[in-house]
C-alpha positions, 0 to 999 in steps of 0.5 A: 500500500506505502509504494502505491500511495508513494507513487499515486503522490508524486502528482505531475505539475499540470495537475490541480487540487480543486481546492484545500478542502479536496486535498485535504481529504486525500491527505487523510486517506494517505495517512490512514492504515485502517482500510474500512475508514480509508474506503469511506474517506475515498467514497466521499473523495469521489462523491465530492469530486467525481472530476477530479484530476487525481481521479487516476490517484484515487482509483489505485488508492481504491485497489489497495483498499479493496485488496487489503479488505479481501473484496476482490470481485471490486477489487479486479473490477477496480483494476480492470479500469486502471488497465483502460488508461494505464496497461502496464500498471503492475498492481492491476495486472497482479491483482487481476492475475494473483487473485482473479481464480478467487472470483471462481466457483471452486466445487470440481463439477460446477456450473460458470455463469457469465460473469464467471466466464467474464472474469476468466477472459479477463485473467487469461488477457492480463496474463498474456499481456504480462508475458508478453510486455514484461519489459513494458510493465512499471516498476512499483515506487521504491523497488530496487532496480535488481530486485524489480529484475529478479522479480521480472525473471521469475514473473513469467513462471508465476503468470504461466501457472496462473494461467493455465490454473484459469483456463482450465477452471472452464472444462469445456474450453480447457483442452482447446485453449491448453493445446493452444497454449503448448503449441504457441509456447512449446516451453510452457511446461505448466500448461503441458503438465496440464494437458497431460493431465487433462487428457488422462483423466478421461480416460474412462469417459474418453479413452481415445484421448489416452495416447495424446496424454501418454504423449505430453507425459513422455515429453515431460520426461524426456524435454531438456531445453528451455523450462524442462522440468528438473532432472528429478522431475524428468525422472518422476515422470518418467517412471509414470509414463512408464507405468502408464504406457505399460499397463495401456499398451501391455508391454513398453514395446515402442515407449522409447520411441515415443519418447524421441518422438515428443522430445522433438515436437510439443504436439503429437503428428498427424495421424498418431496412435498407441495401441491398447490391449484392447486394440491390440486384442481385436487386432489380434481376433481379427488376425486369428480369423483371418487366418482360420479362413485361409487355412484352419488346421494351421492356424488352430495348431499355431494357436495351440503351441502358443496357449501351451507353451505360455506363461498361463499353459498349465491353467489352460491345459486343465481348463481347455485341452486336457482330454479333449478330443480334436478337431473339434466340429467346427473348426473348419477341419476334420483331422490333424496333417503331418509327416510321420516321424517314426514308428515303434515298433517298425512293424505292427507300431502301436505308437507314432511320433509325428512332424505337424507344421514342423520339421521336427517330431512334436505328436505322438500317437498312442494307439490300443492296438497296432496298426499292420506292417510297416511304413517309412518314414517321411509319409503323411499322416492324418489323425484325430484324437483325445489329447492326454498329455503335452510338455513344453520343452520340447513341446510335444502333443500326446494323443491316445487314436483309434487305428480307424482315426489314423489316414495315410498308413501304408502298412499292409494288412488288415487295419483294426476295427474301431474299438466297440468300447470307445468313448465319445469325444470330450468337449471342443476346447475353448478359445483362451480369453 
């Protein structure tokens, strides 16, 4: 208030007290400390003498008091007029700027009525107008030339903060106006802390706005230049996005990549994406059933080896395949093809070992009773049966046939009739979720 009233005293020489009794009254206004008294004081100031050529001293006396009366709706109203004639008054600005979000409703979920939006327009111009004219703004009356220059250093910060805590206080324009503001300013980082914010608290609501926050979180970590974050901030958030990126995309395949991507550039290029699990799911479906189309016996046999040489194997065994018989109806395919491996014994075998989509043995036939003569090795086999038992390493299918389910034996002899005592096929196995 003393700097303010200092500077509103220093009166240019053209101006003119009306007469004794007006400066007289602003002689006391000056010299009370009690701000309810000084505000009754000003009011008959102006009652008195409405055109007064320190109607511009009286106004800034005006913001004072109100600021120190905690009124800040008269307060940004008051300071809002200075600016009209004097926009690069600091009190004013910093007023506007400083204290202007009190004016706002603070529950999360609330309704802005005009005046609130009014207010808000108002803040965001004071704020860029500080930022960008900094070196235009006056000095407040006895402030020390360095002290005035560090202030004005770390001015922009300030502002920045407040201003992205304005913009987003309207939901509805918060996205558009941060987006606007990182890539005006692509070293803003409050307003890219703020949009990746933004965006990721949709995601249950929006969740197609994930990738472009994991994108402004990975620039966060990864941007070193001009207000970057610290080397601990970068390394905060870089475990964030690491864990978010992860659990969105289900592996960090391609977060390096991302990284070197948003280190380069303040918005994401057109046409970016990340893949959920979702996505990466129903690409995967999709892929799945293309393939069954295009050859249903591989692609099955395929999707078998990986279920049960997985991390999740011995659940899906229990619950999918142990003792089920295969194929299954509706699998687009009747029996298994491969190449017979071997056969023991060489005559009369009662166990195959068999090459399917392989070069290498990985089935075996198991048969309750032998197959006639003798076959080589090398020849095709078809087969279809109850499957008993499986490992990993080497990853070998047992199966228990029928001599009457096995097609392309060669050996001679009469081929066994079908067991009378076989039972039925077990349940097709389910697709693993």
């Amino acid at each position: 208030m003393a700097l303010a009233l200092t500077a509103s005293g220093q009166a240019p020489a053209a101006k003119n007290w009306k007469d004794r009794a007006e400066y007289d009254l602003y002689e006391a206004i000056t010299k009370d400390n009690a701000p309810a008294s000084r505000l009754t004081n000003l009011d008959k100031w102006k009652a008195g003498y409405a055109q007064s050529d320190y109607a511009d001293v009286r106004t800034k006396i005006y913001l004072v008091t109100y600021v120190q009366m905690n009124n800040h709706r008269a307060a940004v109203d008051t300071a809002v007029e200075i600016l009209k004639t004097d926009p690069n008054d600091y009190a004013a600005l910093s007023e506007i700027v400083g204290n202007g979000l009190l004016l706002e409703p603070t529950a999360a979920n609330a309704q802005l009525n005009a005046q609130n939006k009014a207010d808000l327009e108002t803040i965001e111009k004071a704020a860029h107008y500080l930022i960008e004219n900094i070196d235009k703004i006056e000095k407040p009356a006895g402030t020390a030339d360095d002290k005035w220059n560090e202030a004005k250093a770390q001015l922009p910060k300030y502002v920045q903060g407040k201003l992205v805590a304005a913009v987003m206080t309207d939901k509805a324009t918060a996205e558009t106006e941060l987006t606007k503001a990182v890539k005006a300013d692509p070293t803003n980082t409050p307003a890219t802390q703020a949009l990746a914010k933004f965006l990721l608290d949709q995601q249950k609501t929006n969740p197609e706005k994930v990738p472009a926050a994991l994108y402004q979180y990975a620039r966060l970590a990864a941007y070193e230049g001009p207000g970057a974050l610290d080397a601990n901030g970068r390394k905060s958030v870089d475990a964030f996005v690491t864990k978010a990126y992860t659990a969105y995309h289900g592996s960090a395949q391609g977060l390096d990549q991302l990284k070197m991507l948003a280190k380069a550039a303040p918005m994401p290029p057109d046409g970016f994406a990340i893949k959920s699990t979702v996505d990466l799911a129903k690409d995967a479906e999709e892929k799945r059933q293309q393939a069954l189309k295009e050859d249903p016996m591989k692609a099955f046999w395929s999707e078998t080896k990986d279920n049960l040489t997985g991390d999740k194997a011995a659940d899906l065994w229990e619950s999918n395949y142990k003792d089920a018989g295969l194929p299954a109806a509706g699998l687009g395919f009747t029996k298994f093809k491969g190449k017979l491996v071997s056969a023991e014994p060489e005559t009369k075998p009662k166990t195959l070992t068999i090459a399917v989509e392989s070069d290498a043995a990985n089935v075996k036939l198991v048969l309750a009773e032998p197959l006639p003569g003798k076959m080589e090795p090398g020849g095709d086999i078809s087969f279809s049966g109850a499957l008993k038992e499986y490992s990993k390493d080497p990853y070998m299918l047992t199966f228990e046939v029928e001599a009457m389910d096995i097609e392309g034996w060669t050996g001679k002899g009469a081929v066994p009739a079908r067991g009378a005592a076989k039972k039925a096929a077990p349940a097709a196995p389910k697709k693993q979720q």
